[in-house]
N, C-alpha and C positions, 0 to 999 in steps of 0.2 A: 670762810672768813677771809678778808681781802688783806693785800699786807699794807697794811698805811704808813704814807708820810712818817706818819709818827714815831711806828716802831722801827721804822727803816730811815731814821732820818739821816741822810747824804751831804756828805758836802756837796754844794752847785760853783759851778765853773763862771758863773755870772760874777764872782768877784775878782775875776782876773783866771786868762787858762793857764800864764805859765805857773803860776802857784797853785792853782786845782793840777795840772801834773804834777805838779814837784810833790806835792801833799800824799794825793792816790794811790804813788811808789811806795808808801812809807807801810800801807797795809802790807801784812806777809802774806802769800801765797800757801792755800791749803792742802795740805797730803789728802790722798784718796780717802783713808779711812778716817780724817779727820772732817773730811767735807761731807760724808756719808752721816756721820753720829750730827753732826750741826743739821743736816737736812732735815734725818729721822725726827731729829728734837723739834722741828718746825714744824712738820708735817701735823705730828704726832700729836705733840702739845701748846703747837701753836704760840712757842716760845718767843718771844722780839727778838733777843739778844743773840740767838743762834742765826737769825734771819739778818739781822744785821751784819753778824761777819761774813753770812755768805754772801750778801751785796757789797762790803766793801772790799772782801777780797778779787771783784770782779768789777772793779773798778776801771781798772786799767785797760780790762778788755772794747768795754764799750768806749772809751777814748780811741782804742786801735782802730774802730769800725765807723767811729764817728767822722774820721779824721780822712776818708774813702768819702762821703761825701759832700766835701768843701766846692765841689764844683758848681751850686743849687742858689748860690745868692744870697744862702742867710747863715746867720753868725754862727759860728763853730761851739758857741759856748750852747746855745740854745740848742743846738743836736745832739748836744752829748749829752742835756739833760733828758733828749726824747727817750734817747737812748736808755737812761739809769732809768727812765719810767717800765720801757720792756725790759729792761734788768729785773725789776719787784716782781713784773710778771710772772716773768721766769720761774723765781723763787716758789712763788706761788703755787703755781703749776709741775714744779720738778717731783720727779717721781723715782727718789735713789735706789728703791730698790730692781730697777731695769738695770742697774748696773754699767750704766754709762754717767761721766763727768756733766756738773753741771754746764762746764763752759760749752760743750757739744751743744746744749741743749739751747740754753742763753740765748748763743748767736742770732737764732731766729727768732725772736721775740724781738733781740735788739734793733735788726736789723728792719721788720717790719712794723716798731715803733716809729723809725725816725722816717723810714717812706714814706709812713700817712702823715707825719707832721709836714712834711714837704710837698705831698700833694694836696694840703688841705691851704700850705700857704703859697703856694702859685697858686693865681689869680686866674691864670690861664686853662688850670685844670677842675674841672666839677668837681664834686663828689661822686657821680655818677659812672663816673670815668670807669670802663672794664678790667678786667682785671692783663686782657691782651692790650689795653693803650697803655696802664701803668707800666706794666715791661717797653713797651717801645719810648714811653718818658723816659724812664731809666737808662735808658741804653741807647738812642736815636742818636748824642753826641761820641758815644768811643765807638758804634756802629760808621759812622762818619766819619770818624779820625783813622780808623783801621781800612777804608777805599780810599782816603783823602781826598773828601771831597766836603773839606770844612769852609768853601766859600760861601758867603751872602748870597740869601737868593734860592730860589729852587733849583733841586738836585738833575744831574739828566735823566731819561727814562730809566736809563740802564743799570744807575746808580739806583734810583726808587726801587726797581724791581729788587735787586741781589739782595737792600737790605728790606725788604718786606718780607721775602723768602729767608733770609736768616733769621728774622724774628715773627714769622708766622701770623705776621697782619697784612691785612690791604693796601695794595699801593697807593689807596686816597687816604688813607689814616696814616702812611709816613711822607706825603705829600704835607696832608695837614698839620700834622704835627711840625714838620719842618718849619711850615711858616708861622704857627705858633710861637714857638722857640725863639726865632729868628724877627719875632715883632716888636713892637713898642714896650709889653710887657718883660720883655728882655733883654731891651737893651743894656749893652755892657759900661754903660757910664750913666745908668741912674743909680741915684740912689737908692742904698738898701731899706731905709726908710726916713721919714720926714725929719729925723733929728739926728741925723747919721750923716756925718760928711763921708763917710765909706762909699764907695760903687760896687755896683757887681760883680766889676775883672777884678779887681782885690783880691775877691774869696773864688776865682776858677782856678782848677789844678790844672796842671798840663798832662792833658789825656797819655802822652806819649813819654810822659817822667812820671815814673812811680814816687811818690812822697820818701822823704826821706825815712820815718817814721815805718813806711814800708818797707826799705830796704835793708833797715838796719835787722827786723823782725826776722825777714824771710832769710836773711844773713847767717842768723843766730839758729833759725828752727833748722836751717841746711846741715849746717854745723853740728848741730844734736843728731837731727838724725842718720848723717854720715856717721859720727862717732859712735852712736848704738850699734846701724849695720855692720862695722868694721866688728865692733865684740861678739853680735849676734852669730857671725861668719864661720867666727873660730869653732863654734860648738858642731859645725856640719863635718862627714867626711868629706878628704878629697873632691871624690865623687860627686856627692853631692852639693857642694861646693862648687865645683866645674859646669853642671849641668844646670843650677839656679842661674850661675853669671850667663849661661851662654843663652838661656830661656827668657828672664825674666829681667836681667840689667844690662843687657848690649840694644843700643838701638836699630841695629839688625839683627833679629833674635835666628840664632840657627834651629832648623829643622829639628821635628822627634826622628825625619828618617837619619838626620846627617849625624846625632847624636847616638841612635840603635843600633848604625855602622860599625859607626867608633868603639862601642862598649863591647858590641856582639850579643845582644839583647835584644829585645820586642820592644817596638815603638811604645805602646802600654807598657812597658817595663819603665820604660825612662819616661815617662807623663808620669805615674806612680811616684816615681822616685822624687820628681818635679816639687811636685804638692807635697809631698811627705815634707824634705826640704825645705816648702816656701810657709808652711804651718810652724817647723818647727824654729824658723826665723821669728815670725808673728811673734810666735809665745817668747823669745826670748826677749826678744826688743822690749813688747810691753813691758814683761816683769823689771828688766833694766828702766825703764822709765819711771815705771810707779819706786821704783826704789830711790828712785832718783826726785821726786815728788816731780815730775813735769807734767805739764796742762793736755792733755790729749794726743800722748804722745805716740 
């Protein structure tokens, strides 16, 4: 049974985005064990109303992911709805008892709903199109902006090659695509469509500035999960303690020999000790996060 419109009916962002944000927030966020019995009940009995709250509690996520790709030409309000469509999917499809969060699961559903809505509305790309040109659509501009080599025009050889070789296509499929991109169908001061005094450069993000939307997120998740680690830390000895940080959070990680020195131990003594340590970190974090009701934390 599919989830319908009906039983899942959503608010859509087509009547304005800043009020579908402001609205979205208003849903609460569900504990583990709460989003598990709403799944079960959907699965199970094919219930609306559990299926409902677990699309509107996941609301906000597919706004997060919608908001990643404003760089494409078309209205941000129309992606977030591609978006809530791979949202139902999700639902749909979620299988609680594997014991991972819906939003884990979501993401990918979200994410290649609102692809195909954007490869289907460039003009420039078939349907046909493989599954190695849609990665090189997707990627051809911050592949460009990361050698900067974002001028009009085709790329040098030597730019062509690197990024053909980072995205594992042909250098005539990122020749072409280049001038695809770079043609009539994209240029940055048509219109987005016939009733739209909007252009193209309106809705591009700057490859090289993260949204704010993004920074405040990544801000917030650092934050969490700095403040877990620091509690996680306490429950290690010393020892173990000493030997995670010098393993597993220094950006120059010292040796199992320079550490089996130190202790007077077997290199295998202190890897043991390592993972013993980095498991019993795992388990604390989580349990501090699900207590905490946070999204995949």
């Amino acid at each position: 049974m599919a989830v319908s419109a009906s039983a899942l009916a959503v608010m859509s962002p087509e009547g304005g985005l800043s009020r579908y944000l402001s609205e979205i927030r208003k849903f609460p966020m569900l504990a583990r064990d709460e989003e598990f019995m709403l799944a079960k009940a959907w699965k199970e009995h094919q219930d609306p109303e559990s299926a409902h709250r677990l699309v509107t509690s996941h609301l906000r996520l597919v706004a997060k992911i919608a908001m990643g790709y404003r760089g494409y030409g078309l209205p941000i309000g129309e992606v977030i709805s591609e978006g809530n469509v791979g949202l139902m999917q999700a639902v749909k499809k979620f299988e609680p008892d594997k014991g991972f969060r819906l939003a884990t699961y979501a993401m990918w559903w979200i994410r290649a709903s609102i692809q195909e809505y954007i490869l289907r509305s460039w003009s420039l790309v078939k349907m046909g199109t493989t599954a190695a040109q849609k990665k090189l659509f997707f990627n051809l501009r911050k592949a460009k902006s990361e050698i900067s080599a974002l001028e009009d025009g085709d790329m040098r050889p030597d730019q062509v090659k690197l990024i053909a070789t980072r995205l594992g296509v042909l250098d005539e499929e990122v020749i072409s695509m280049n001038r695809r991109l770079s043609g009539p169908d994209a240029s940055l001061n048509a219109p987005l469509r016939s009733d739209s005094e909007s252009e193209w450069q309106d809705w591009l993000a700057d490859d090289n500035a993260p949204s704010q939307e993004t920074v405040v997120a990544d801000n917030e998740e650092r934050t969490i999960r700095m403040s877990l680690l620091e509690e996680a830390m306490i429950e290690l000895t010393d020892r173990e303690r000493h030997i995670l940080t010098e393993r597993r959070l220094k950006d120059d990680p010292t040796t199992l020999e320079e550490l089996a020195s130190q202790y007077g131990v077997s290199r295998e003594r202190v890897r043991q000790i390592e993972v013993r340590a980095f498991e019993t970190l795992q388990k604390s974090m989580r349990a501090a996060a699900e207590e905490r009701n946070l999204v995949d934390a």
